[in-house]
DOGUMI-728731 format. One record per residue (C-alpha): residue number from 1; residue in three letters; x, y, z. Coordinates in Angstrom, 1 decimal, decimal comma. Layout:
<atom NUM "ALA" <X Y Z>>;
...
***
This chain:
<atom 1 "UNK" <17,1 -43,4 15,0>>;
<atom 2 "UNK" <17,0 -41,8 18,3>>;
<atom 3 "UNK" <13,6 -40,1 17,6>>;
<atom 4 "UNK" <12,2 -42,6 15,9>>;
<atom 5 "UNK" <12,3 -44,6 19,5>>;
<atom 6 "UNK" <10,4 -41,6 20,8>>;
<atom 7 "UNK" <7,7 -42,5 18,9>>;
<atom 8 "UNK" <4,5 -44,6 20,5>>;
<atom 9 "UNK" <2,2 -45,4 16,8>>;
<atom 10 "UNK" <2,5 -44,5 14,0>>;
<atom 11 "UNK" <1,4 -44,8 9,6>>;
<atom 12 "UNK" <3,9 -46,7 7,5>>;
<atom 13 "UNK" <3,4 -46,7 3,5>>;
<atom 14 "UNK" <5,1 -49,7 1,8>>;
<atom 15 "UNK" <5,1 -49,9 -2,2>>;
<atom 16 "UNK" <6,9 -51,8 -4,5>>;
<atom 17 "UNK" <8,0 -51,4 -8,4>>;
<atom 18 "UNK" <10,2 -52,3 -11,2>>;
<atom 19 "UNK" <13,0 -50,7 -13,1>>;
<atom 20 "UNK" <12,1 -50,6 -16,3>>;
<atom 21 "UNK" <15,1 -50,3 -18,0>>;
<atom 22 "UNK" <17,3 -52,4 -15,3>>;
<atom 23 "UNK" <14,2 -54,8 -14,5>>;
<atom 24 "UNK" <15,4 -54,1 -10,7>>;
<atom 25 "UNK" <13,0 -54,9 -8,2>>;
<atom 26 "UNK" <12,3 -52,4 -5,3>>;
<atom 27 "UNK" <10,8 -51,9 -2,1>>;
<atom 28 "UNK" <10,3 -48,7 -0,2>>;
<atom 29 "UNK" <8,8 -47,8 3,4>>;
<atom 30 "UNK" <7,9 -44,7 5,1>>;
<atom 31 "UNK" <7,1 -43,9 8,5>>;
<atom 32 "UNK" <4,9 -41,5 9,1>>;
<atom 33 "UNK" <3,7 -39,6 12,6>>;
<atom 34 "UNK" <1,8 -35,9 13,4>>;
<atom 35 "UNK" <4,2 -34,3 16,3>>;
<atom 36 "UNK" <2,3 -30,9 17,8>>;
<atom 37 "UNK" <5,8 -29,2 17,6>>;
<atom 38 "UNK" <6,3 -30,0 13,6>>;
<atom 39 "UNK" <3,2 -30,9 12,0>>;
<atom 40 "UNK" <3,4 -34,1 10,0>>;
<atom 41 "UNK" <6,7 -35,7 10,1>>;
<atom 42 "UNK" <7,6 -37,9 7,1>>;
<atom 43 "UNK" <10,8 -41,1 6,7>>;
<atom 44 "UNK" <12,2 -43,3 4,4>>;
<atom 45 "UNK" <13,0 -46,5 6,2>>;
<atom 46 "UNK" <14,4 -47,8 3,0>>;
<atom 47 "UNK" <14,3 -47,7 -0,6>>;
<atom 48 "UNK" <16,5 -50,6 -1,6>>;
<atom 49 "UNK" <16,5 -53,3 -4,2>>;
<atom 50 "UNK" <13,7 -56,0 -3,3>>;
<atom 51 "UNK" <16,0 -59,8 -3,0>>;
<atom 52 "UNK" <13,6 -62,1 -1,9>>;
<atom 53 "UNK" <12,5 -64,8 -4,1>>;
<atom 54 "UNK" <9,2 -63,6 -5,0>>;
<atom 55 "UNK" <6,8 -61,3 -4,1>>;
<atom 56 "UNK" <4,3 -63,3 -1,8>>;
<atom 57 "UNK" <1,9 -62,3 0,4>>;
<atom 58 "UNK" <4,6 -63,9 3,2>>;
<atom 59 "UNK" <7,6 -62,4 1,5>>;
<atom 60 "UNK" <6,3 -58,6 1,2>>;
<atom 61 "UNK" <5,2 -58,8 4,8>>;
<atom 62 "UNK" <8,8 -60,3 6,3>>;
<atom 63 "UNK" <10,1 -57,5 4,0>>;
<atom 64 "UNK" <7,9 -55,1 5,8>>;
<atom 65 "UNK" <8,7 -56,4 9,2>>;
<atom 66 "UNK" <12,7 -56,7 8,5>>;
<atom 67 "UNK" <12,8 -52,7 8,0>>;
<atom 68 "UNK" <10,8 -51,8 11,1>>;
<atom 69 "UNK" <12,7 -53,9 13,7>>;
<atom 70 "UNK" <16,4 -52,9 12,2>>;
<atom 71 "UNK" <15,0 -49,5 13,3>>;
<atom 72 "UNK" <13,8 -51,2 16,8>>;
<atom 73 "UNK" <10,1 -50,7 15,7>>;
<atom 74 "UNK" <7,5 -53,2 15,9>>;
<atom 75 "UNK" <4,4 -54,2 13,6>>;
<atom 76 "UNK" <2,8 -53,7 17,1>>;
<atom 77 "UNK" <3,2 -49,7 16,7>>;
<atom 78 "UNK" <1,7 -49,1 13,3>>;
<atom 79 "UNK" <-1,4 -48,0 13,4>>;
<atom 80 "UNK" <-2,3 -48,4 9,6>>;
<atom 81 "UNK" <-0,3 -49,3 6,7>>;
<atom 82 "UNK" <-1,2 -47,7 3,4>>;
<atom 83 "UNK" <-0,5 -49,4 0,3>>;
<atom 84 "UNK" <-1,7 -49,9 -3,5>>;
<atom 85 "UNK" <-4,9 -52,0 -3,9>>;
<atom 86 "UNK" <-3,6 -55,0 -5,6>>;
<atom 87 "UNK" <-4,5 -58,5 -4,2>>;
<atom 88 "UNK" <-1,0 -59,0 -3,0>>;
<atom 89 "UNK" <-0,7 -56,0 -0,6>>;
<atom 90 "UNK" <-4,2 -56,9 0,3>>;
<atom 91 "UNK" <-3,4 -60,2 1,5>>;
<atom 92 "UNK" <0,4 -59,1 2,6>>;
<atom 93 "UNK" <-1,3 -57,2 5,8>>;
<atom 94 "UNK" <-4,7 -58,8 6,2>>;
<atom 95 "UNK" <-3,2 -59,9 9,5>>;
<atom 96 "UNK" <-2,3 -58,0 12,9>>;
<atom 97 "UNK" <-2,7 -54,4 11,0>>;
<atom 98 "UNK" <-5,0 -52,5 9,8>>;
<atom 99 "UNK" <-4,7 -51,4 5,7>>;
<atom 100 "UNK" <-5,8 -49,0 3,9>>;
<atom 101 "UNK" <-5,8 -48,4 0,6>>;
<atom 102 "UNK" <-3,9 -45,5 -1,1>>;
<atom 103 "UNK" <-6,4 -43,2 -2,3>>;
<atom 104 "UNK" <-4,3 -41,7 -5,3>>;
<atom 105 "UNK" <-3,7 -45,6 -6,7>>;
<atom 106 "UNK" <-8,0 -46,0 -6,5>>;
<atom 107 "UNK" <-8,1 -42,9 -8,8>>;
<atom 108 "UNK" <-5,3 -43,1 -11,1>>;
<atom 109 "UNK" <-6,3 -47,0 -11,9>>;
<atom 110 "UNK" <-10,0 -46,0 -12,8>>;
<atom 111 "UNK" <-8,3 -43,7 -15,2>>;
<atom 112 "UNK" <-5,7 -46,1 -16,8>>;
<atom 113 "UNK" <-9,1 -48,9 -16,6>>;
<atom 114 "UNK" <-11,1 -46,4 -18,4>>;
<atom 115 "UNK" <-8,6 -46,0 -21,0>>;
<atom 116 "UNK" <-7,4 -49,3 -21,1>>;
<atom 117 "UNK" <-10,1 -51,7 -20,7>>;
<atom 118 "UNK" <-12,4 -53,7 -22,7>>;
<atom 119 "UNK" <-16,4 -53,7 -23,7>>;
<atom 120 "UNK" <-17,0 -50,6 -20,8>>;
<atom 121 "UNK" <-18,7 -48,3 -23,7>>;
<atom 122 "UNK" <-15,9 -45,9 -23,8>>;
<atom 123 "UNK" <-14,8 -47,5 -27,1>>;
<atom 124 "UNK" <-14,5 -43,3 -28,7>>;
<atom 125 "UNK" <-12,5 -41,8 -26,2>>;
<atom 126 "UNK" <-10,3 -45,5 -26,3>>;
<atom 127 "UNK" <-9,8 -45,1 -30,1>>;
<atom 128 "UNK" <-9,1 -40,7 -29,4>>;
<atom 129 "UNK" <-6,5 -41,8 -26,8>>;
<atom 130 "UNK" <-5,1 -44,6 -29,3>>;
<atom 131 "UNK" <-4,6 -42,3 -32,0>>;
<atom 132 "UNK" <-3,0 -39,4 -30,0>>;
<atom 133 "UNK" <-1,1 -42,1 -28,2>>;
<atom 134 "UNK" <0,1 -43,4 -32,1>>;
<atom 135 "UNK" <1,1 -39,7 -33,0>>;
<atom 136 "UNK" <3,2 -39,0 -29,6>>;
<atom 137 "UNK" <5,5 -42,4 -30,2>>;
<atom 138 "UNK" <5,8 -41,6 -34,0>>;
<atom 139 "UNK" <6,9 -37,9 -33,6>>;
<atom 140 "UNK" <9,0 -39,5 -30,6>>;
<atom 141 "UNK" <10,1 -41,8 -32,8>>;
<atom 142 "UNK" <11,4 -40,2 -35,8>>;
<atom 143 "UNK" <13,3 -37,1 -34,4>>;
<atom 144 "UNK" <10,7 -34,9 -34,9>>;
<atom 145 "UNK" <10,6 -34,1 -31,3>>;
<atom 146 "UNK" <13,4 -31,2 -32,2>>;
<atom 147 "UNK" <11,2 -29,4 -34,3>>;
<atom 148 "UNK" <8,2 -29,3 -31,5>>;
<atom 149 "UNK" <8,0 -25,8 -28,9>>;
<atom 150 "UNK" <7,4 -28,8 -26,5>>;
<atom 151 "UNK" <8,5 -31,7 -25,3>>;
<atom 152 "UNK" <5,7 -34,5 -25,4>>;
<atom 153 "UNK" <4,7 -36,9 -22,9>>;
<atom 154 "UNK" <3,8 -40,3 -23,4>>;
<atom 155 "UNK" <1,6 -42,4 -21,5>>;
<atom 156 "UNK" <2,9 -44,9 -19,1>>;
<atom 157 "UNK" <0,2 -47,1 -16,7>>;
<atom 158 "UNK" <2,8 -46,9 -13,8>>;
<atom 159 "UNK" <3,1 -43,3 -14,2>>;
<atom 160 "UNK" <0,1 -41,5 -12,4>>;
<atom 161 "UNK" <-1,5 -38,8 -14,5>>;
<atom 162 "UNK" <0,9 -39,8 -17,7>>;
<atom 163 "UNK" <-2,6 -40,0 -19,7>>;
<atom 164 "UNK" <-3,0 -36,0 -19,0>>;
<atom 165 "UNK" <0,1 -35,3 -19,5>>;
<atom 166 "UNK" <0,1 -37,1 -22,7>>;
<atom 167 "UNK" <-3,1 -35,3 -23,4>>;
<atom 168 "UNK" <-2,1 -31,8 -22,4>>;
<atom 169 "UNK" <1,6 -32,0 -24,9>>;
<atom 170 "UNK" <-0,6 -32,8 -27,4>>;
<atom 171 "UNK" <-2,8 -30,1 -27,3>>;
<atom 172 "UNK" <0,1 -27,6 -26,8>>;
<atom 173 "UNK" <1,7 -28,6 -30,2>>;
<atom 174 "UNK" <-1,4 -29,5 -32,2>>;
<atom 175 "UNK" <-1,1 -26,0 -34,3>>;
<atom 176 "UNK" <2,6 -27,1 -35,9>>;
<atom 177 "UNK" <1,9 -31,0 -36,3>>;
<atom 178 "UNK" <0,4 -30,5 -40,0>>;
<atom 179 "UNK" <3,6 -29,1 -41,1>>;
<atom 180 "UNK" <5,9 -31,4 -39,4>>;
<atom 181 "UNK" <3,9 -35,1 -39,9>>;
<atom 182 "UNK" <5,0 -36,0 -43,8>>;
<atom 183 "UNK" <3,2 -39,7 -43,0>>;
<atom 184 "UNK" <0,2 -39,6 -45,1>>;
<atom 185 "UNK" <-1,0 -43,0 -42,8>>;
<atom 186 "UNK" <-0,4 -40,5 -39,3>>;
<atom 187 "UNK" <-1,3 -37,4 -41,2>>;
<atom 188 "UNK" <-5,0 -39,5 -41,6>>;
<atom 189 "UNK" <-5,0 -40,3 -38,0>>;
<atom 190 "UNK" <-3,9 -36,0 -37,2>>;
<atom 191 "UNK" <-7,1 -35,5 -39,9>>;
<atom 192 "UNK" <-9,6 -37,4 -37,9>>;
<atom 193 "UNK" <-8,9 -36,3 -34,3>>;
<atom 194 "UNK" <-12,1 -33,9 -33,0>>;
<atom 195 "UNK" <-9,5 -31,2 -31,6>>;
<atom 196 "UNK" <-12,8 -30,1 -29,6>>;
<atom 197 "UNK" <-13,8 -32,9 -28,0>>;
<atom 198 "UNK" <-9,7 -33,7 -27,0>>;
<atom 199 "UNK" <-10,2 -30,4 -25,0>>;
<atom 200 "UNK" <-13,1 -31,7 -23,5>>;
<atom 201 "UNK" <-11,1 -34,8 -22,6>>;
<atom 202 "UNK" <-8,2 -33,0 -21,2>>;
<atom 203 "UNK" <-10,8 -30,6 -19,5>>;
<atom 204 "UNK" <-12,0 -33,8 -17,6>>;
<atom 205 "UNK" <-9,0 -36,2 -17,3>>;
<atom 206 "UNK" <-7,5 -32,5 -15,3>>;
<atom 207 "UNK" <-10,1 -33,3 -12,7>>;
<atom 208 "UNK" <-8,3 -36,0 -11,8>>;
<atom 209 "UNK" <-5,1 -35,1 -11,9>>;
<atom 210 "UNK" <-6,2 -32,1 -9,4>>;
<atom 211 "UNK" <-7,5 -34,9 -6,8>>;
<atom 212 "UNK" <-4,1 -36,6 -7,2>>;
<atom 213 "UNK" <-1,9 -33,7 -6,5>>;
<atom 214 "UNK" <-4,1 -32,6 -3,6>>;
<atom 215 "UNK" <-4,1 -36,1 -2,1>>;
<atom 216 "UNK" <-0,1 -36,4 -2,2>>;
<atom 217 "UNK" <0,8 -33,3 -0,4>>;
<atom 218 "UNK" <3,4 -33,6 1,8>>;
<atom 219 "UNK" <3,7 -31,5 4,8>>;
<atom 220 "UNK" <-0,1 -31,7 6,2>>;
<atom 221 "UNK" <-2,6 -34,7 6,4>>;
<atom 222 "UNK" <-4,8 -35,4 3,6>>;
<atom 223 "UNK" <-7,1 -38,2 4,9>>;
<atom 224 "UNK" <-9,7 -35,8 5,5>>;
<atom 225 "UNK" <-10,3 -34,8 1,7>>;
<atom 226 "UNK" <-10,4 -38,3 0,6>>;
<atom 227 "UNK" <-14,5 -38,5 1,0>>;
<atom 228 "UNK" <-15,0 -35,5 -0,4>>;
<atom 229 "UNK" <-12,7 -35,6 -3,0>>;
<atom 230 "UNK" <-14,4 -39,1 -3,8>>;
<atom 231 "UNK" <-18,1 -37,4 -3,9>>;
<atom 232 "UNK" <-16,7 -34,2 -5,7>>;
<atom 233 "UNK" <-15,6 -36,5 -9,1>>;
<atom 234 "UNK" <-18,9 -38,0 -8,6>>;
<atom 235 "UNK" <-20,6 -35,1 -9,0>>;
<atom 236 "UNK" <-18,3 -34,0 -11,8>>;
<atom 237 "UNK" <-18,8 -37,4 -13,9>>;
<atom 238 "UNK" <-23,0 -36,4 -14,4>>;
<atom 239 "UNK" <-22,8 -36,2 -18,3>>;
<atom 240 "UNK" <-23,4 -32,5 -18,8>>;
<atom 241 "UNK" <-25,9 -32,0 -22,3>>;
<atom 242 "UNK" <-22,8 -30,0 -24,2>>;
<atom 243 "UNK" <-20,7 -32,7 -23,4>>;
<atom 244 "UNK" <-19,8 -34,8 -26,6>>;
<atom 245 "UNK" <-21,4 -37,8 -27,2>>;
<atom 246 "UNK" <-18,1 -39,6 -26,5>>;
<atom 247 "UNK" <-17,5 -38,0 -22,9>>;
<atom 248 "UNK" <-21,1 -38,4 -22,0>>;
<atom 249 "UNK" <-20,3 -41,8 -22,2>>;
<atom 250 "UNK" <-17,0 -41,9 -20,7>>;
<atom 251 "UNK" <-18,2 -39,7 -18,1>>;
<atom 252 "UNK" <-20,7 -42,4 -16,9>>;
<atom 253 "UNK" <-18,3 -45,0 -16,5>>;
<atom 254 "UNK" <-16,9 -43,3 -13,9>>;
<atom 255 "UNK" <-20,2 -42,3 -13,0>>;
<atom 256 "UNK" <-20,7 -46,1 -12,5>>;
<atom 257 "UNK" <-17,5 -46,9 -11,4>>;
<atom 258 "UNK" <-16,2 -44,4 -9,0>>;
<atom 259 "UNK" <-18,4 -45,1 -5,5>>;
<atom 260 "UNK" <-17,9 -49,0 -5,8>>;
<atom 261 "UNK" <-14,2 -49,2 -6,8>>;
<atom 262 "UNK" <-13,1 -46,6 -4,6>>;
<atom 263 "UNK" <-13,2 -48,3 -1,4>>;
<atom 264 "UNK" <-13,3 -45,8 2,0>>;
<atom 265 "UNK" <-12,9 -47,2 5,5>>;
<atom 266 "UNK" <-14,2 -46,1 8,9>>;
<atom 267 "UNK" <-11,3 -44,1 9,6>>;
<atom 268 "UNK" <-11,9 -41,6 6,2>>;
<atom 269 "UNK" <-15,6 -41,1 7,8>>;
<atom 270 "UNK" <-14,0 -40,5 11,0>>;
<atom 271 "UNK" <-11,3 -37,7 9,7>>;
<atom 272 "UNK" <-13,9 -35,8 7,6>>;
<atom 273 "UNK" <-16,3 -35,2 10,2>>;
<atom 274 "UNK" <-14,1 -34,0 12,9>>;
<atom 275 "UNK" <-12,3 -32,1 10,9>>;
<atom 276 "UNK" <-13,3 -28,7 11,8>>;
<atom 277 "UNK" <-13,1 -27,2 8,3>>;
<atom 278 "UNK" <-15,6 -29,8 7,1>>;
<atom 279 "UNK" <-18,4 -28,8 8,9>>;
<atom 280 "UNK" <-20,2 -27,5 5,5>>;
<atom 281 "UNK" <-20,4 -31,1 4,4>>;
<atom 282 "UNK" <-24,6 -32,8 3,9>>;
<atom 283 "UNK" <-24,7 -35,7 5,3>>;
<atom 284 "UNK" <-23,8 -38,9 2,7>>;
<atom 285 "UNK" <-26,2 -41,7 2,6>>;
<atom 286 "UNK" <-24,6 -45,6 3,2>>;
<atom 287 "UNK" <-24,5 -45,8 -0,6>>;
<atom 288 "UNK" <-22,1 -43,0 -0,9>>;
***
C-alpha cells in the first residue's frame, strides 16, 4: 500500500472469467509500473468473485474504479488499461483512459476463429481438428487415458494455446492408438487422419503459441515485440509450395486475417522504434 502511493502513472490489466465448474464469476486487476531500481514491477489489486448484477459497460468500469480508489489510486493515474478485445471492455473504458488491446487475446482468438468458424475455406484442417478433437474426448472418455505414455490435452476456447496442446498430445501418442482404440467408428476416424499434414499443423499452430509465450513474459516489457511479432506471423502465413493443400489454405486465412484483426495503436509504433535493439527493423508501410 505504502509504495503503491509512491507511484505517479501507471498500466492496469483488468479481465474477467467464469468458473466453469462453479459458474463463479470473477474479476481481476493488475497494476503495473517500470521502477529504474527493479525493472518492471507487477500487482494484483484483486482477484475476487465479480457481484454486480451484470457485466455492463457501467458495471465493469465501477468495478474497475472500486479497486483502484480502496488502494487510494485514481483512474486519473493510469496511463493505459489493457484488456481483451470484446465489445464490452471496449466500451467499459472508451471514456477518460486510454485502452489497449491485449495482444496475446488478438492471436489466440484468430486461432480458435480459424478453427472454429464458419465458410472461411479452412473447412480440411476444421474437419482434421474435429476428428483429433473426437479421438482425445473418446480415449478421455472411456479410461483409456491409463494405457497412454501421455496425458492428452483437450481443447478449450478460454484456454490459450489448448488447440496446440491438443495437437502436440496427439502426436506424442499416435504410434500406440491402433492398439488401444477397439471402436471400429473412431478406429475409421484414427484411419483417415494424414499423420503428415497434422505435423504440418502442429508445425504452424507452434508459431503461435511461441508469440504467446513471448508476449506474456513477466519480468521485462513486451510492447516493443508486439509489431514485429505481428509482421513475423505475417510473413510466416505465405503458403509455402510443400505445404499441403489444406495448410496452404489455412495459412492464407491468416494471411488475410492477421493485419486487419490485429489492431496496433500509436503507442506499439512508438515502443518499437525507440527501442534500441530494434534498430534492424525496414520501415512498415500504413497498411502494415
Amino acid at each position: 500500500m505504502s509504495y503503491l502511493s509512491t507511484i505517479n502513472h501507471f498500466v492496469i490489466t483488468v479481465d474477467f472469467w467464469s468458473e466453469q465448474k462453479t459458474k463463479v464469476h470473477y474479476g481481476g486487476v493488475t497494476l503495473h509500473s517500470y521502477s529504474e531500481q527493479y525493472g518492471l514491477l507487477v500487482f494484483v489489486l484483486a482477484c475476487k468473485p465479480y457481484d454486480l448484477a451484470t457485466q455492463s459497460a457501467d458495471n465493469i468500469r465501477l468495478f474497475t474504479n472500486t479497486i483502484l480508489e480502496s488502494y487510494g489510486l485514481t483512474v486519473d493515474q493510469v496511463r493505459y488499461v489493457v484488456s481483451d478485445n470484446e465489445n464490452k471492455m471496449r466500451a467499459s473504458f472508451r471514456d477518460d483512459v486510454i485502452r489497449i488491446g491485449c495482444a496475446a487475446h488478438f492471436v489466440n482468438k484468430i486461432v480458435e476463429h480459424s478453427l472454429c468458424n464458419s465458410n472461411i475455406d479452412c473447412d480440411d484442417i476444421q474437419r482434421l481438428f474435429g476428428d483429433i478433437h473426437d479421438l482425445v474426448v473418446f480415449l478421455r472418455s472411456y479410461h483409456n487415458q491409463s494405457k497412454l505414455s501421455k496425458k492428452l490435452q483437450l481443447f478449450s476456447k478460454i484456454r490459450w494455446c489448448s488447440a496446440y496442446d491438443m495437437i502436440s498430445s496427439f502426436i506424442d501418442v499416435y504410434p500406440d492408438l491402433n492398439g488401444i482404440i477397439s471402436d471400429k467408428s473412431r478406429k475409421s476416424i484414427l484411419a483417415g487422419i494424414d499423420f503428415d499434414e497434422t505435423l504440418a499443423f502442429a508445425k504452424y499452430l507452434k508459431y503461435f503459441v511461441d508469440v504467446t509465450e513471448l508476449l506474456s513474459a513477466e519480468k521485462t516489457p513486451t510492447i516493443q515485440l508486439v509489431l514485429p511479432f505481428k509482421q513475423r506471423l505475417i510473413k510466416l502465413s505465405k503458403p509455402d509450395p510443400d505445404d499441403p493443400d489444406s495448410i496452404i489454405k489455412f495459412k492464407k486465412y491468416f494471411e488475410n486475417q492477421i493485419p486487419t484483426y490485429w489492431e496496433l495503436d500509436d503507442i506499439h509504433y512508438m515502443a518499437t522504434v525507440l527501442h534500441p535493439k530494434m534498430k534492424h527493423l525496414q520501415i512498415c508501410s500504413s497498411k502494415d
